[in-house]
C-alpha positions as CSV (number, residue, x, y, z in Angstrom):
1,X,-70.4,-0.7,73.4
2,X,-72.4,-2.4,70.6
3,X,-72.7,0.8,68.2
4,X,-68.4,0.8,68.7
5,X,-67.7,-2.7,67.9
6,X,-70.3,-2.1,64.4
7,X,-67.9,0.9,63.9
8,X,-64.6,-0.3,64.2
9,X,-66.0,-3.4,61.6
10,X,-67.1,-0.9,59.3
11,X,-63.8,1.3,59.3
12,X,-62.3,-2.0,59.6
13,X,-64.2,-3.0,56.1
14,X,-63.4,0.0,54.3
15,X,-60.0,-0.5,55.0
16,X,-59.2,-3.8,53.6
17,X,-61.5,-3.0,50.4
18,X,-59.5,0.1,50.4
19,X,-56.4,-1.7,50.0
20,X,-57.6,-4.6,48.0
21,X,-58.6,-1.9,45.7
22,X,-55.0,-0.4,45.8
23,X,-53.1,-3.6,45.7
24,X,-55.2,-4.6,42.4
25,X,-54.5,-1.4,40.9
26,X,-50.6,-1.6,42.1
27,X,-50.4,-5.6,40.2
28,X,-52.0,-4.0,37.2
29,X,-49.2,-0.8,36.6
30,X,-46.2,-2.6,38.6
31,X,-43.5,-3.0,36.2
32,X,-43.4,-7.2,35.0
33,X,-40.5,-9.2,35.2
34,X,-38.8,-8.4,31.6
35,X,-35.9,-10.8,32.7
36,X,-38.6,-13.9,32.9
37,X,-40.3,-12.6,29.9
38,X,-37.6,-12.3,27.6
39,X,-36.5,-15.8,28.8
40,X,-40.1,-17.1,27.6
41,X,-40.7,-15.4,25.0
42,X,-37.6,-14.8,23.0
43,X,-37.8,-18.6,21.6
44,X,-41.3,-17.8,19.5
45,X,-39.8,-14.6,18.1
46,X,-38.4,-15.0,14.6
47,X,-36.0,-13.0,11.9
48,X,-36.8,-12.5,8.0
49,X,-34.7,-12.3,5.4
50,X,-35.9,-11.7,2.1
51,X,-34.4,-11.5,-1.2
52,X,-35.5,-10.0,-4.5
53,X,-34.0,-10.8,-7.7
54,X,-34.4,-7.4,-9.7
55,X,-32.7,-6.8,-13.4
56,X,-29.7,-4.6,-13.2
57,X,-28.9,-2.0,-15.8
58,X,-25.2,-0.9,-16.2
59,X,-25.2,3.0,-15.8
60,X,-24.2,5.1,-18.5
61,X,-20.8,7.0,-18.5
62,X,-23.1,10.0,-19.4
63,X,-24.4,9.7,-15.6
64,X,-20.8,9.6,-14.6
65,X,-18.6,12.7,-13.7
66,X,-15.8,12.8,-16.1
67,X,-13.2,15.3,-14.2
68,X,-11.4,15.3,-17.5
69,X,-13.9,16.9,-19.5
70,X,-15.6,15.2,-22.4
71,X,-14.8,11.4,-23.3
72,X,-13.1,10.6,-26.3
73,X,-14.2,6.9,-25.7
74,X,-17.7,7.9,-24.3
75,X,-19.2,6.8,-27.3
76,X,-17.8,3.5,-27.7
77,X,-18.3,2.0,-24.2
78,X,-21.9,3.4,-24.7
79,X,-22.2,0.5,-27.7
80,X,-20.3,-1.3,-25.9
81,X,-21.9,-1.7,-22.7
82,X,-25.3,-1.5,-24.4
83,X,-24.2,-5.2,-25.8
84,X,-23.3,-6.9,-22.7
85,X,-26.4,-8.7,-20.7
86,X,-27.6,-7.4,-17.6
87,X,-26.7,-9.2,-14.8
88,X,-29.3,-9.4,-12.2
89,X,-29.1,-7.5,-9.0
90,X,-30.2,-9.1,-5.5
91,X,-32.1,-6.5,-3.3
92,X,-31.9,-7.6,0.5
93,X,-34.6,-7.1,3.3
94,X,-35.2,-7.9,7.0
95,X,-37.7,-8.2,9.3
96,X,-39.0,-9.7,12.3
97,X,-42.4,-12.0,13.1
98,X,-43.8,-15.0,15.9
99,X,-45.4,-18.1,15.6
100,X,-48.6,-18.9,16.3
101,X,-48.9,-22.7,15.7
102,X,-48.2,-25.4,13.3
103,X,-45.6,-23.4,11.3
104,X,-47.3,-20.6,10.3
105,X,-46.0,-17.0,11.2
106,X,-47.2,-13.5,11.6
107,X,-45.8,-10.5,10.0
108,X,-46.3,-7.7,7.5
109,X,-47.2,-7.9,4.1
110,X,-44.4,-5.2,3.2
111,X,-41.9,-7.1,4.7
112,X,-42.4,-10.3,2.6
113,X,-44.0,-8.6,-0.2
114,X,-42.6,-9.0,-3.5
115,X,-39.4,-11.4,-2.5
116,X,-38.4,-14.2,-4.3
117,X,-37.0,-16.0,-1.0
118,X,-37.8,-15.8,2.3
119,X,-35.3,-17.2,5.0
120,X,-36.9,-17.6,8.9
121,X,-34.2,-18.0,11.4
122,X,-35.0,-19.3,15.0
123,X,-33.3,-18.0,18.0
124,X,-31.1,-21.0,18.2
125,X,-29.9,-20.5,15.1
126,X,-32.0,-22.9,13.2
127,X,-33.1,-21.5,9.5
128,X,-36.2,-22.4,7.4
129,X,-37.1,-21.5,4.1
130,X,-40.6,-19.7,4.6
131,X,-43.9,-19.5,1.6
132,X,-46.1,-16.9,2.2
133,X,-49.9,-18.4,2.4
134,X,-51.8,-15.1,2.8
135,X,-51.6,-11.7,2.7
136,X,-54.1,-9.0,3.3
137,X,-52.3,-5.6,2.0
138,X,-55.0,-3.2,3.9
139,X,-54.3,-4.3,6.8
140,X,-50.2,-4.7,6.2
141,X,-50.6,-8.3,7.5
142,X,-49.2,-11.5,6.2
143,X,-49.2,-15.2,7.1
144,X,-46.0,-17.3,6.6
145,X,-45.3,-21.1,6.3
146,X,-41.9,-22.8,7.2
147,X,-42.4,-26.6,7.0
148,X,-40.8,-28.9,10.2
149,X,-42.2,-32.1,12.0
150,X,-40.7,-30.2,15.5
151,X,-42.8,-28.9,17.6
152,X,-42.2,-24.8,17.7
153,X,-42.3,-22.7,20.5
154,X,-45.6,-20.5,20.2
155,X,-46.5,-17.0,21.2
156,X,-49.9,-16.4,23.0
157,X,-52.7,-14.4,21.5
158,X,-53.7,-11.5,23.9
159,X,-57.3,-9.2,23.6
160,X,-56.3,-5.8,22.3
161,X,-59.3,-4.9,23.1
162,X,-59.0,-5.0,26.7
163,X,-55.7,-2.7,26.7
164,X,-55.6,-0.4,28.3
165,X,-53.5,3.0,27.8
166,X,-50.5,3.4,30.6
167,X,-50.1,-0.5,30.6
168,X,-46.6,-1.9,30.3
169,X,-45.8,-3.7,26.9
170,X,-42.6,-5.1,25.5
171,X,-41.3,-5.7,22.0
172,X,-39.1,-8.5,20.5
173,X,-37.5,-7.9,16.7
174,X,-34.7,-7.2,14.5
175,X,-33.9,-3.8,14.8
176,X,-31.2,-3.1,11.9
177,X,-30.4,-6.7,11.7
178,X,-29.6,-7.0,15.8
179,X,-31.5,-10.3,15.9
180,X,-33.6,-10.8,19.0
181,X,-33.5,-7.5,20.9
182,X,-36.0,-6.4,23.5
183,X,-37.1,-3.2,24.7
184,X,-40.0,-2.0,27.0
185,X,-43.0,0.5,27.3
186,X,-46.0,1.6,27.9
187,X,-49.4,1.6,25.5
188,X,-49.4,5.6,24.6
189,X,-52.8,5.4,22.6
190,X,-55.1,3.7,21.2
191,X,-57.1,3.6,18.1
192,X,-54.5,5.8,16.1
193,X,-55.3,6.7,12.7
194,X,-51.9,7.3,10.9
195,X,-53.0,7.6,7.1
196,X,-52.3,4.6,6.0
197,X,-55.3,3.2,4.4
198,X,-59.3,2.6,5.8
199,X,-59.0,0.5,8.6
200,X,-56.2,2.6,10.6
201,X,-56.5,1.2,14.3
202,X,-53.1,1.3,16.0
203,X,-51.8,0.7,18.9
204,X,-49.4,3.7,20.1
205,X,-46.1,2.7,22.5
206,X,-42.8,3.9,23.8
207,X,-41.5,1.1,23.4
208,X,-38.5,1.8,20.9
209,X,-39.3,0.6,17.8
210,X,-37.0,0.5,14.4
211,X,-36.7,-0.5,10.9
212,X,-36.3,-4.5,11.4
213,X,-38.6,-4.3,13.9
214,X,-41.5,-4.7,11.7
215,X,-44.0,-7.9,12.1
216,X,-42.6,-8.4,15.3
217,X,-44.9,-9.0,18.8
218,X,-45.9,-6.3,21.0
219,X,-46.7,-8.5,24.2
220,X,-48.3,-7.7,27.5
221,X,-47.5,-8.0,31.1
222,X,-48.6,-11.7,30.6
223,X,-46.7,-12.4,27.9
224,X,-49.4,-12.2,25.1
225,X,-48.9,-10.8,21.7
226,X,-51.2,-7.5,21.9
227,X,-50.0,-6.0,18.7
228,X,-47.5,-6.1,15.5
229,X,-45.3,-3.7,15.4
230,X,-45.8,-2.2,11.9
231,X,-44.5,1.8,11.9
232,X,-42.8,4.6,13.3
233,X,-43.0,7.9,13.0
234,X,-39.9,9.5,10.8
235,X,-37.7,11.5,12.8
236,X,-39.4,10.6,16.4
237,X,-38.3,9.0,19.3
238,X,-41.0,7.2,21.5
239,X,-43.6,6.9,18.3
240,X,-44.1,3.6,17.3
241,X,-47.2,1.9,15.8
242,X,-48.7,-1.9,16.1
243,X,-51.4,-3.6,14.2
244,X,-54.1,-4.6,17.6
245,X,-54.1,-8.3,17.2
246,X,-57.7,-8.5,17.1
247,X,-57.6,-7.3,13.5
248,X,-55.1,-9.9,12.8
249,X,-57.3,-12.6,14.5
250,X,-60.5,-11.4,12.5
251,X,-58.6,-12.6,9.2
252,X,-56.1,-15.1,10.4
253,X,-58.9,-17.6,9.1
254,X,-59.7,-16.4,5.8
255,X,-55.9,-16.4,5.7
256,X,-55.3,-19.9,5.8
257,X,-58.1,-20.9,3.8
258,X,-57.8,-18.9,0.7
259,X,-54.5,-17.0,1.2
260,X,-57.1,-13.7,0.6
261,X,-59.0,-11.5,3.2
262,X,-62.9,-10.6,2.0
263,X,-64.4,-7.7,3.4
264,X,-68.3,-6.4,3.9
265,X,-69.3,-3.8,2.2
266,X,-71.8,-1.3,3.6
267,X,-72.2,1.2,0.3
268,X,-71.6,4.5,2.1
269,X,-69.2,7.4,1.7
270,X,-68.7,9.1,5.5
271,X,-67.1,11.9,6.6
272,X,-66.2,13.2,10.3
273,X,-68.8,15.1,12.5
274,X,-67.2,18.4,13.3
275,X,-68.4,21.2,16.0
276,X,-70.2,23.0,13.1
277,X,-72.0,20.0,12.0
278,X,-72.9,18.9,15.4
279,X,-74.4,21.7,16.0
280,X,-76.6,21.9,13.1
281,X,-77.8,18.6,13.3
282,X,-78.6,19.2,16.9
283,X,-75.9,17.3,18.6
284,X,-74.7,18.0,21.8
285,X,-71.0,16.8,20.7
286,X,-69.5,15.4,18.2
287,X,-70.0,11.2,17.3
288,X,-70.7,8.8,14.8
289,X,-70.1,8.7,10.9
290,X,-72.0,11.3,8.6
291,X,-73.2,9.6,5.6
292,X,-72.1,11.9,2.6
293,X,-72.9,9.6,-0.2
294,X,-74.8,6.1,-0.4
295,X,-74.1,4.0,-3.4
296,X,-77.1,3.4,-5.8
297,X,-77.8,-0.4,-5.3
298,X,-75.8,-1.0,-2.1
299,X,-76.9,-2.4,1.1
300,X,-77.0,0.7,3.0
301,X,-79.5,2.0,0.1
302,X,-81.3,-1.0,0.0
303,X,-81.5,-0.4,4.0
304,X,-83.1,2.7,3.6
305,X,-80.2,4.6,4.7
306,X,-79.6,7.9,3.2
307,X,-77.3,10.9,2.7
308,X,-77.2,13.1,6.1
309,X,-78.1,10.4,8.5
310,X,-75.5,9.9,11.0
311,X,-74.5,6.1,12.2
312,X,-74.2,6.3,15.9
313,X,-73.9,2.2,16.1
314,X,-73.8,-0.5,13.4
315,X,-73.8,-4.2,14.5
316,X,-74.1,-3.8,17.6
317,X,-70.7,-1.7,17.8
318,X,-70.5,2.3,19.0
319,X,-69.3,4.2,16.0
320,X,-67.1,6.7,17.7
321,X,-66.1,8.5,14.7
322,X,-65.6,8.6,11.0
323,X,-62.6,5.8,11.1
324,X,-65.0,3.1,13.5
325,X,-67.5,2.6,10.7
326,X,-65.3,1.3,7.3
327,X,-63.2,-1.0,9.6
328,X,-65.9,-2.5,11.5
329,X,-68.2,-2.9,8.4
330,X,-65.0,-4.5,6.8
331,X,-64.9,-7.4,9.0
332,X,-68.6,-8.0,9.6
333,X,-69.5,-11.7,7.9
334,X,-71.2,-11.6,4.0
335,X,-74.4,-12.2,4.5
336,X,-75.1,-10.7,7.9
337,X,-77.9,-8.9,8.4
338,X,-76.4,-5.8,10.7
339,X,-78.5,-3.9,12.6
340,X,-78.0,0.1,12.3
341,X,-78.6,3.1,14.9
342,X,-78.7,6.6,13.1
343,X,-79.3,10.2,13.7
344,X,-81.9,11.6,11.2
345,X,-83.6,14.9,12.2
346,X,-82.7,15.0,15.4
347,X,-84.3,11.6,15.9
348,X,-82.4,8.3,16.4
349,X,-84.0,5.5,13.9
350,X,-83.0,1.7,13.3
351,X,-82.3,-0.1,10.2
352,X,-81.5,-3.2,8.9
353,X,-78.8,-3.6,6.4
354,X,-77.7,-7.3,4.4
355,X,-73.9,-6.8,4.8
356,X,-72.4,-7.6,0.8
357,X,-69.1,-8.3,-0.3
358,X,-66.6,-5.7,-1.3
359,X,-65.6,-5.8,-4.9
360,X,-61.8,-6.7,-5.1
361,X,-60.2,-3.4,-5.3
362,X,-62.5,-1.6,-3.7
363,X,-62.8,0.4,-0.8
364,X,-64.8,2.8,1.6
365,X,-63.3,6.1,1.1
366,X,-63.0,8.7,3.7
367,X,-64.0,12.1,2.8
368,X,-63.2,14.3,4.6
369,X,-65.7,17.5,4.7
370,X,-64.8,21.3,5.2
371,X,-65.0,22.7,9.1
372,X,-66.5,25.5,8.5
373,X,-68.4,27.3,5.8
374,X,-70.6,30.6,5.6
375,X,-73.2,31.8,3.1
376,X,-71.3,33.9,0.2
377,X,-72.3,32.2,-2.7
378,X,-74.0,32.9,-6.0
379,X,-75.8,29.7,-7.5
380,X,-77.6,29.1,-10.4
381,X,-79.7,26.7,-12.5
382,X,-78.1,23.6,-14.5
383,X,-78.5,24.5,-17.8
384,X,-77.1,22.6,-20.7
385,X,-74.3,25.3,-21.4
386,X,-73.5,25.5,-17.7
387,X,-72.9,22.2,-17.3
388,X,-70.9,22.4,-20.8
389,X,-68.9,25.3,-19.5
390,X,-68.3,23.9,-16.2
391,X,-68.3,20.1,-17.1
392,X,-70.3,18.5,-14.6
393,X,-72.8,15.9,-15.1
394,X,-75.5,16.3,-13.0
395,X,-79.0,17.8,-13.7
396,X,-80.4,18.4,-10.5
397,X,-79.5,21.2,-7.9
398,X,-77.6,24.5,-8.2
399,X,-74.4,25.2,-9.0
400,X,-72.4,27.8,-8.0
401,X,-70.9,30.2,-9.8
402,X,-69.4,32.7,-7.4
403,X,-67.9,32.8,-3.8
404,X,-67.6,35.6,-1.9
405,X,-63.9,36.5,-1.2
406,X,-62.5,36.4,2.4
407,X,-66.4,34.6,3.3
408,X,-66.3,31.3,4.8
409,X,-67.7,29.8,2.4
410,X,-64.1,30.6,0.3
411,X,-62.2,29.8,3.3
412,X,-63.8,26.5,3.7
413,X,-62.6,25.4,0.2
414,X,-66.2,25.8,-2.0
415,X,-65.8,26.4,-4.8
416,X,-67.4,27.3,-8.8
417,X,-68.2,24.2,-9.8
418,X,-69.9,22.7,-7.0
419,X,-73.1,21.5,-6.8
420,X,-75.7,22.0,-4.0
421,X,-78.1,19.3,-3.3
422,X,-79.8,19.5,-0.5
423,X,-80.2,21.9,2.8
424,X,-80.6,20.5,5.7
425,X,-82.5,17.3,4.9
426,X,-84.3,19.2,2.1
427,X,-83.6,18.2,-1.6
428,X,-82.6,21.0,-4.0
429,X,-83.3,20.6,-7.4
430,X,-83.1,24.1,-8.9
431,X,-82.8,28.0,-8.3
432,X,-86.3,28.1,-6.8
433,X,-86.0,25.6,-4.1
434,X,-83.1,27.0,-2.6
435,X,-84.2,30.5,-2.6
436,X,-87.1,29.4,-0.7
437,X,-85.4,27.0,1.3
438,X,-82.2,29.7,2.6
439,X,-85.3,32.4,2.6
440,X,-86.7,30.3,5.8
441,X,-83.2,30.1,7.3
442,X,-83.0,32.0,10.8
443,X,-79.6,34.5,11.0
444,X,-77.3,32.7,13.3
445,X,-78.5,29.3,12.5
446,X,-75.9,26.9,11.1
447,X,-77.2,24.4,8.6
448,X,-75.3,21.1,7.2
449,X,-75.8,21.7,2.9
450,X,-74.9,18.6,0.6
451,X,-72.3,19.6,-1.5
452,X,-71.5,17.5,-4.8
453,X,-67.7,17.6,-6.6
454,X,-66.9,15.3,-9.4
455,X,-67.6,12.1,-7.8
456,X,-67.7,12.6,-4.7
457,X,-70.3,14.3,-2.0
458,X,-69.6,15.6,1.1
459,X,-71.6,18.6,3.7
460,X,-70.7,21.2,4.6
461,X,-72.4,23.4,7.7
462,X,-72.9,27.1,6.8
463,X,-73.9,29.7,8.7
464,X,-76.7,32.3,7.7
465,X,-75.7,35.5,7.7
């Protein structure tokens, strides 16, 4: 009778965790109440106008299609017209943002950038004349001013960070000048890189999303912003793109203060970890950020970081791919010293880097290396005339001088011109060092080679034939 009673508890256990489980998971994707959002919401949701005064020309009655034939007059109104001052042209623009407390507004740079006056109407009606106080162009993001003594309705900062892909978001903007329309979603993605400069991040949703739409909210289920809606994909339906608010957060500071967002600077070109390169570096897949290039005098060479290591985690933060490393680095204090996991012969080592500031202007470019290469090449010495011929600068390593047609090495893009520093983690410095060096090679193996082009470095994995 005992042994029964214990059983029925346990089933009786396992049930109600069961559906504990399944009722959290049920509050989690159950659609919210968009009807009570909107309501609450709405009210911290603003529209942009911008204006942009922009000097007019009169076009020429050459540029005009004269069904008559040629103008006996052409000439004259030419002179004519070339006398009379231009008048100046106003060019219009919308878009949307929120307010986040004590005036000040979110939105993106391109939708204030440039204008002459910015208007921020209320959604009852009220209008404000709005002074941008900061602007950070990488990131698309910019902070707006209006000035009132009344106390604003304000729009909740979420964690972007703790999205999760399949959750139910909503967005609140100016779609083609239809002031305060909502629509509804899910997150599609996160961590989107769209092309649009170093520290792509965004947030993909369903949620429809238009021109006007642009530095407008992307809330949650709970009615925090989670994003700002920023792009769309040309052409697609169910493709739009937000800025994660955490970004926007990590600057809204430097924003205020100075008007100006100053980055870290690490001193590394990176490039993605393909198949090929995983596998020659003895990966089992494929993670992290492949230094290409370090920067003489930067804090990654000061560091002791060097070309061919591969940064697994830096600050503490897991370096995914290629795109984790210049936007984490980026916001990561002046000053810091950042602690820095890498791959380097199959080994993982630590090093310490004294994060720097990035030179105005500057940035951490991507390159991005070939997938796959092969051994088809013919490489030579840098001799004076060589390097004449070819006009390169560099002294040490080979050059090449001929690819094999149809190899992989052609098909991967190397080309005459390019210079061969190292193989493997080897240094090449001439003819005699990589004859040895490719000599030793097993056939089959695939080996990562540092390629240099111009300016810029980047490997390449090749297989031995």
């Amino acid at each position: 009778m005992r042994k029964e009673v214990f059983r029925f508890l346990a089933i009786f256990l396992a049930a109600s965790l069961s559906f504990t489980s399944l009722s959290h998971a049920e509050a989690k994707t159950a659609p919210p109440d968009f009807v009570e959002l909107a309501k609450k919401l709405k009210p911290a949701v603003v529209n942009i106008s911008t204006t942009k005064v922009i000097g007019s020309q009169m076009p020429s009655r050459r540029q005009q299609i004269n069904p008559f034939g040629n103008d006996p007059f052409e000439d004259f109104f030419e002179r004519f017209f070339k006398e009379v001052p231009q008048r100046p042209f106003k060019q219009r623009g919308q878009g949307s943002g929120f307010i986040i407390g004590d005036g000040y507004i979110f939105t993106n740079n391109h939708v204030v950038s440039g204008a002459d006056e910015i208007k921020v109407k209320l959604s009852d009606g009220r209008e404000f004349k709005g002074q941008v106080k900061g602007a950070d162009e990488k990131l698309d993001l910019a902070l707006i001013r209006i000035e009132t003594k009344e106390n604003l309705p304000v729009a909740p900062l979420g964690d972007s960070d703790a999205l999760e892909v399949g959750e139910w978001v909503m967005a609140i903007g100016n779609p083609f000048g239809l002031a305060q329309t909502v629509t509804a979603g899910i997150i599609s993605a996160k961590g989107r890189w769209i092309g649009s400069g170093p520290y792509d991040d965004f947030l993909q949703t369903d949620a429809s999303i238009n021109p006007g739409n642009s530095g407008g909210p992307l809330f949650n289920a709970k009615g925090e912003v989670i994003g700002i809606n920023a792009a769309i994909v040309a052409g697609g339906q169910g493709i739009g793109f937000a800025i994660p608010i955490n970004m926007a957060k990590a600057v809204l500071t430097q924003l205020k203060e100075t008007g100006r967002v100053t980055r870290g600077w690490l001193g590394v070109s990176v490039q993605p970890v393909t198949p090929e390169l995983a596998a020659s570096f003895g990966m089992k897949n494929e993670r992290g950020a492949l230094i290409a290039e370090v920067v003489k005098d930067s804090p990654a060479e000061k560091g002791g970081l060097k070309a061919g290591d591969i940064i697994l985690e830096f600050d503490g933060k897991t370096i995914k791919d290629m795109h984790d490393l210049p936007r984490i680095a980026a916001v990561t204090p002046v000053g810091k010293r950042a602690a820095v996991k890498v791959l380097r012969g199959g080994k993982t080592v630590e090093k310490t880097v004294v994060v720097e500031r990035m030179a105005d202007g500057a940035d951490n470019a991507q390159k991005e290396a070939s997938k796959e290469a092969r051994f088809g090449l013919v490489v030579a010495d840098i001799t004076k005339d060589l390097a004449a011929r070819l006009r390169i600068q560099e002294t040490s390593g080979v050059v090449v001088v001929e690819v094999k047609p149809g190899s992989s090495a052609d098909e991967a893009g190397i080309a005459v011109g390019d210079i061969i520093k190292q193989i493997n983690t080897a240094p090449v410095k001439n003819v005699t060092d990589y004859t040895k060096l490719v000599s030793a090679l097993k056939k089959g193996a695939t080996v990562p080679l540092l390629v240099r082009r111009g300016d810029s470095s980047l490997f390449v994995a090749l297989k031995v034939e």
